[in-house]
C-alpha positions as CSV (number, residue, x, y, z in Angstrom):
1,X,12.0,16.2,29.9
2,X,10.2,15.9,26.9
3,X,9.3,12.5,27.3
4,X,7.2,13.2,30.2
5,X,4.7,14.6,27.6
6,X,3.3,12.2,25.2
7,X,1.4,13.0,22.7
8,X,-1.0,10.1,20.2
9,X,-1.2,12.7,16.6
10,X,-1.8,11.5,13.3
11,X,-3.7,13.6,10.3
12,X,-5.3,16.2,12.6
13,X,-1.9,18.4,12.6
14,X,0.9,18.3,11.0
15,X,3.9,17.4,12.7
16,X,5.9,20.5,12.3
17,X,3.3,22.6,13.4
18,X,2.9,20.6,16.3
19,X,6.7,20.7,17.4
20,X,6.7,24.2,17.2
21,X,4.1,24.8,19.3
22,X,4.5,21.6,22.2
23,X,8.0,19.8,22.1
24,X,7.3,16.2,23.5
25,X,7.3,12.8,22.5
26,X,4.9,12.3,19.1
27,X,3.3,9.0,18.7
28,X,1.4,7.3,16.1
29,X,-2.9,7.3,16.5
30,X,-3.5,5.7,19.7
31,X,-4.6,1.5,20.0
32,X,-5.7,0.1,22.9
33,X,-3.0,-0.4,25.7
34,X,-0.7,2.7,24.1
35,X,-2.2,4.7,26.7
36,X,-1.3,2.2,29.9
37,X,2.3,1.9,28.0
38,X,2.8,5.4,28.1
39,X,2.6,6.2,31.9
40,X,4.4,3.0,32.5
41,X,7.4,5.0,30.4
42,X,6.7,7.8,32.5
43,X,4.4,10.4,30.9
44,X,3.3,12.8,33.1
45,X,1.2,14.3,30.5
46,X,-0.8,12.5,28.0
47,X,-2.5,14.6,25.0
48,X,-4.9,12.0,23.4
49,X,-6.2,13.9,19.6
50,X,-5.5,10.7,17.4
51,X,-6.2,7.4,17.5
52,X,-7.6,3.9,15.8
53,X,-11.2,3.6,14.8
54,X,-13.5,0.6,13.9
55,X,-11.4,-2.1,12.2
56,X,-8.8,-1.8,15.5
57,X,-9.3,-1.8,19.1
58,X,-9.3,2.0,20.1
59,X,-8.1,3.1,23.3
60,X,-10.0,1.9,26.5
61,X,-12.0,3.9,29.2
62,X,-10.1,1.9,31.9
63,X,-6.6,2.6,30.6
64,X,-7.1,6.3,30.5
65,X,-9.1,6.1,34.1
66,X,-5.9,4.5,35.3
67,X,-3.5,7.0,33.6
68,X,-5.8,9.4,35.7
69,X,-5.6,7.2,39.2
70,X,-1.8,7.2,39.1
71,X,-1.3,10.9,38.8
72,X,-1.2,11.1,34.9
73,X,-2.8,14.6,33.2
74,X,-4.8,13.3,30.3
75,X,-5.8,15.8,27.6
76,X,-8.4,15.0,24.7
77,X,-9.1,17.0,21.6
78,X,-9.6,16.7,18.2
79,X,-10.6,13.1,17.1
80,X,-10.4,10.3,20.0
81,X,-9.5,12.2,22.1
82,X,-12.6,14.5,22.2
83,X,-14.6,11.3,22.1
84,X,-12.7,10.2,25.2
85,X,-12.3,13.2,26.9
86,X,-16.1,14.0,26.2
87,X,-17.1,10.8,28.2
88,X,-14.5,10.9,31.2
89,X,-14.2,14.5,31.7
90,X,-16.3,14.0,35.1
91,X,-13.8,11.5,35.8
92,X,-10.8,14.0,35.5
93,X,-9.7,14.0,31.9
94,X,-9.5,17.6,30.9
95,X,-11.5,18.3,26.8
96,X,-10.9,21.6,24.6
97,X,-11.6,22.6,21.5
98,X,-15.4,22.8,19.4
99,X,-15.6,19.0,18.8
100,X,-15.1,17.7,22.5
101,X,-17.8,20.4,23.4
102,X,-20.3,19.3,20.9
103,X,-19.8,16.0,21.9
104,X,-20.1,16.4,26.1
105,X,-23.5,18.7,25.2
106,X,-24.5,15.6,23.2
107,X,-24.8,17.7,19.4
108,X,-23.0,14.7,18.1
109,X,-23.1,11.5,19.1
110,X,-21.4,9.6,16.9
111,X,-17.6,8.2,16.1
112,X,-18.5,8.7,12.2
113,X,-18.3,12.8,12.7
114,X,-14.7,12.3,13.2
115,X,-14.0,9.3,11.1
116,X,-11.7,9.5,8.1
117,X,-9.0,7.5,6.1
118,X,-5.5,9.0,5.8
119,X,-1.9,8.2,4.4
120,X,-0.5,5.7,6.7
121,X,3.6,6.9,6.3
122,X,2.4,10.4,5.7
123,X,-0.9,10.6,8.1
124,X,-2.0,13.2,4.8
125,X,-5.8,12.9,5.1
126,X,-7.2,11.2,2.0
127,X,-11.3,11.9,3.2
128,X,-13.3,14.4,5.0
129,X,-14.6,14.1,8.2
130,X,-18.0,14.8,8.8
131,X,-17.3,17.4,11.4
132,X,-15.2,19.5,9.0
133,X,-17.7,19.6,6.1
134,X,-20.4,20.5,9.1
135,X,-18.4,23.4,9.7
136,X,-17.7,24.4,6.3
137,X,-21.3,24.5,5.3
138,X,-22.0,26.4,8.6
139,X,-19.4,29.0,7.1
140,X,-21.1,28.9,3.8
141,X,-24.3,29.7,4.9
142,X,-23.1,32.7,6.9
143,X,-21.1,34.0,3.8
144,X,-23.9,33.7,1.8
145,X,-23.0,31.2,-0.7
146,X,-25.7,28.5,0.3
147,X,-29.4,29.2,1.8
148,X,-30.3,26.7,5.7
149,X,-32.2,24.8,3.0
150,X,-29.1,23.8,0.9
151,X,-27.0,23.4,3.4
152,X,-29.5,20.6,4.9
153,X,-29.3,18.8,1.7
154,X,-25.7,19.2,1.2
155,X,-25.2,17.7,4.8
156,X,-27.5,15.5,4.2
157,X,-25.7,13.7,1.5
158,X,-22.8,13.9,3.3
159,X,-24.6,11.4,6.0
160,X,-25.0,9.1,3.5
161,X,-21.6,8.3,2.1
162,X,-19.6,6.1,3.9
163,X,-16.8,8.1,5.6
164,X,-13.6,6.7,3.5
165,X,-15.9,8.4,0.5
166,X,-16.3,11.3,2.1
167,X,-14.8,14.8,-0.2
168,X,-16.6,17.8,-1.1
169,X,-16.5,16.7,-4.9
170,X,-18.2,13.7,-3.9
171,X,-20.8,15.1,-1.7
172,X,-21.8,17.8,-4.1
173,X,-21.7,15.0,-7.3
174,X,-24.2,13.1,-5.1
175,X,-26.5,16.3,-4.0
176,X,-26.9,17.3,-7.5
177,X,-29.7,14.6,-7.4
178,X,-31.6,17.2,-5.4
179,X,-30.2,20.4,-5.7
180,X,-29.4,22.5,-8.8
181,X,-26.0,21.8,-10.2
182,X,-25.2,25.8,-10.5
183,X,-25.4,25.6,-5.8
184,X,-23.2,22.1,-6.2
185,X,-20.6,24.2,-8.1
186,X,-20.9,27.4,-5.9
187,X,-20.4,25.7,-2.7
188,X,-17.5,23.3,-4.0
189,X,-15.5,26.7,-5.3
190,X,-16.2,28.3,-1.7
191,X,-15.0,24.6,0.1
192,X,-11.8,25.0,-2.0
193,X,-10.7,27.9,-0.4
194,X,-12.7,28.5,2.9
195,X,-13.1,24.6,3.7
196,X,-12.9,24.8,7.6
197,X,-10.4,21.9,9.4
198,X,-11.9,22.2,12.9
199,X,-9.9,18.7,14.1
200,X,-6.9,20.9,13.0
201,X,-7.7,23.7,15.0
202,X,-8.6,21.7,18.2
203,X,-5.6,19.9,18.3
204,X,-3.4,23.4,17.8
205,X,-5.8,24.5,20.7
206,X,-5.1,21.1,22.8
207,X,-1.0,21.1,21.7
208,X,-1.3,24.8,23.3
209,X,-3.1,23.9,26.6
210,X,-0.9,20.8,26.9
211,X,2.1,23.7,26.6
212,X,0.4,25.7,29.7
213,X,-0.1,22.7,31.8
214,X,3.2,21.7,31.2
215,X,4.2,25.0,31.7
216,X,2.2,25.5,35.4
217,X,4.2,21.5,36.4
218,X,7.4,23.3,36.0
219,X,7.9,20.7,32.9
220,X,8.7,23.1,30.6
221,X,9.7,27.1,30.8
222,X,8.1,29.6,28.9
């Protein structure tokens, strides 16, 4: 039953894609308590990728340690969930992807890497999060396009915009106050069509490992 597999997604996949690969019950970024409400409608499996940040109470440590205590898989990737799963995976709450592995080895350390604003009907991203543009300038770097140097100053303005203000425009408007405009405009034509979307690809990589757990329960058939 499908229901027995929740997943909390929001702007790190789109829907579609994420039916096709995982059918299961989709539900809005996660709040505190949507966690404990989803074992008490009998998820079996619970892939955490989205969920509120700052200005809302995100999900709790305890609810997902109790999900855990009553039997409940719990799966992080992505956004909260690699937060989460990166802090309780001793306790039993199984990470994947990039992001949740830079966070457990402790290469980022804060919620603002994965912090952006998005389309509330839609969930269409409307920033960037820091993690993406890390890995897009990573990318850059090996292609070529911008020296270690630059790519220090390009993340480093990054850093400093607030992350609702956080696009590629924007950070390469603001780094031209250090770099030479001709490297703004090369690495803003190479982000247009190389721009790396690692929350997207963790939470494919999570939707697929939910798929073989549920898979291994006899939940679903392959």
């Amino acid at each position: 039953m499908t229901h027995e597999i929740v997943v909390f997604l929001g702007p790190s996949c789109e829907r579609d894609l994420a039916e096709e690969i995982l059918p299961a019950a989709y539900l809005p970024p996660a709040r505190r308590g949507d966690i404990t409400s989803a074992v008490a409608g009998g998820a079996r499996i619970i892939t955490l990728i989205d969920g509120v940040f700052f200005q809302e109470s995100a999900v709790g440590h305890r609810e997902v340690l109790s999900a855990l205590s009553r039997g409940t898989r719990v799966i992080g990737a992505s956004s909260m969930g690699a937060l989460r799963a990166a802090e309780l995976d001793t306790l039993g709450m199984e990470g994947v992807g990039l992001i949740y592995r830079l966070y457990r080895d402790g290469v980022l350390v804060s919620d603002d890497e994965v912090a952006l604003v998005y389309d509330p009907e839609s969930f269409s991203p409307l920033s960037e999060p820091l993690i993406n543009i890390r890995c897009t300038l990573r990318k850059a770097r090996e292609s070529g396009i911008i020296t270690p140097g630059e790519e220090e100053e390009l993340l480093a303005s990054a850093r400093s915009l607030y992350f609702p203000d956080r696009t590629y425009p924007l950070v390469c408007r603001h780094a031209e106050e250090r770099l030479p405009a001709e490297t703004c405009r090369r690495f803003l034509e190479f982000s247009r069509v190389h721009a790396v979307d690692q929350k997207r690809e963790d939470a494919i990589a999570a939707l697929r490992r939910t798929r073989e757990r549920a898979m291994e329960s006899g939940m679903l058939e392959g």
